[in-house]
Phi, psi and omega in degrees: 000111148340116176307156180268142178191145253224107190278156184242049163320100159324130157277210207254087180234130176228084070286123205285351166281342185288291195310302210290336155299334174287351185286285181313296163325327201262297184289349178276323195297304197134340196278151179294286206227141166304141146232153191238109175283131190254124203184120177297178198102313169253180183290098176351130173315289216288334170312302166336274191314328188281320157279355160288324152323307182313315187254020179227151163260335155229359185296161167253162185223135207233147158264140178229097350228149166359081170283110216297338181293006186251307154297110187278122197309022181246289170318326176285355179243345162295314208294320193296331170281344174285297183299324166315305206274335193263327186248359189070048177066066168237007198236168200250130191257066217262149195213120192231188194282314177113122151247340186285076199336328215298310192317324138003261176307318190316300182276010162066043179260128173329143192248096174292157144302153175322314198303318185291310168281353168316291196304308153337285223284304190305330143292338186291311175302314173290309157330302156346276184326292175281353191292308206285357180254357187273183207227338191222101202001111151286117143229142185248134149244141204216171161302309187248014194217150157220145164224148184235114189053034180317140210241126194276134178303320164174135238306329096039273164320092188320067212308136184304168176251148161294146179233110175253140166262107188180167173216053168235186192278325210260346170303282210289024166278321177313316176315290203307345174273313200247328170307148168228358164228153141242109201275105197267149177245191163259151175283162182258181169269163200282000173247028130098030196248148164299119180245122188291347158289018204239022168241000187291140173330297188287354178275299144010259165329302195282337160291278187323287186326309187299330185262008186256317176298302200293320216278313187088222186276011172250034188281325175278011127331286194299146179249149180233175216243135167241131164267106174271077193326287184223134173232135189226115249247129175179130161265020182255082190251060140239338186282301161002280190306310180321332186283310182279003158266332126023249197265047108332299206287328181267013154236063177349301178328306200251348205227117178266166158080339184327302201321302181309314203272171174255165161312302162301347164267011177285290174329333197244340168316139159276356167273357192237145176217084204229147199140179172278187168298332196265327191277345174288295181313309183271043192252300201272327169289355166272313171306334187268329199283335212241323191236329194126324223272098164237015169260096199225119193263108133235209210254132191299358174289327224232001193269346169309315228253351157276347177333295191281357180286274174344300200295317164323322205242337186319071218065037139303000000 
């Protein structure tokens, strides 16, 4: 069984003295890893990561996660190897499909269908994969991607592991071929939305399954990642949940579906962490034990409230 460790998704600071104590803070705390979200508005992953690197020393540092539609997946794998190589095998190499339509539009590249960018990613990923392990000119020939003699910057580079992000079936049967962490989330709706119900226990289950068929005899491999929406110190956890369907429910924009869920699928999420310290710790030692999760990503917002959690579980 894996020890627990605990990823630090940055929030949102683009001011450099700020990004850089939050940086300093993640690794004094205790967290296993930095993560950096790639989403316009902030501050560039890999720029991030290189100044979180300057003030830090072991933590590690991950995109978290990459949209492959920002990148052609051979550049993406000259940048990754550069920053690996620039910071000393510290970074977590995380690459998801892309969903957020608004985004989209913002930078003005076609918002393909689900099916198309699924199918995309999964060459996209292979590509990756091999420019960072090859040793000798990489070529891919594919429906969307061809590379021809990609040249690896150098042999000298440890390639980092990928971490894919997603929650639909067909992503993460891809993880389960090629990822060597996986972070499962909620899936999005085809117009570019979180879809919440998609945090229910049995949606849950049923992603883990899905990455255990797919992965085959390399599923113990794989490490896998729980995305922890919200986590809340309380002894009132249904008044909690009520609360946090709320305010789920007043931002459409961004959350499809709230309507659908109950108090009890809040609760019973594994993706929801409501409760004291004792009932939260043993919530996440039931997730590891039952599923696999001993990688657990939250949100630097959450971290007064994640302190004692840490300290309790934190390489355990």
């Amino acid at each position: 069984m894996r020890p627990f460790r605990f990823g630090f998704q940055a929030a949102r600071a683009n001011a450099p003295e700020e990004w850089l104590e939050l940086a300093r803070c993640a690794e004094s705390a205790g967290y296993s890893c930095f993560m950096v979200p790639d989403h316009l508005g902030r501050l560039a992953p890999f720029p991030a990561l290189m100044a979180a690197a300057s003030v830090t020393r072991n933590i590690k540092l991950a995109t978290y996660v990459l949209n492959q539609d920002w990148r052609p997946p051979a550049i993406l794998a000259q940048e990754a190897a550069s920053v690996q190589l620039l910071i000393g095998g510290r970074l977590e190499l995380g690459i998801g499909a892309g969903w957020a339509q608004r985004e989209y539009r913002q930078v003005g590249i076609p918002y393909d269908s689900a099916r198309v960018r699924v199918n995309r990613f999964a060459e996209y990923l292979e590509v990756v994969k091999g420019s960072l392990h090859a040793t000798t000119p990489f070529s891919f020939h594919g429906t969307y991607f061809n590379v021809n003699e990609y040249v690896p910057l150098t042999p000298a580079v440890v390639p980092p592991p990928i971490l894919m992000g997603g929650g639909s079936p067909h992503i993460l049967a891809i993880g389960g071929r090629l990822a060597d962490i996986i972070s499962v989330s909620t899936r999005a709706t085809p117009d570019g939305r979180v879809d919440m119900p998609n945090i229910r226990l049995a949606a849950v289950e049923d992603k883990v399954r899905r990455v255990r068929e797919a992965a085959g005899e390399r599923f113990g491999d794989i490490e896998l990642n729980m995305t922890v929406r919200d986590l809340r110190l309380t002894d009132d956890r249904a008044a909690t949940a009520r609360e946090l369907l709320n305010q789920w429910a007043a931002v459409p924009m961004r959350l499809a579906n709230v309507e659908q869920l109950t108090v009890e699928d809040v609760l019973d999420s594994p993706h929801m962490a409501i409760g004291t310290v004792e009932q939260i710790v043993e919530q996440f030692e039931i997730a590891r034990e039952r599923w696999g999760f001993n990688y657990l990503e939250v949100s630097s917002s959450d971290a007064e409230s994640v302190a004692p959690i840490l300290e309790r579980l934190n390489g355990r």
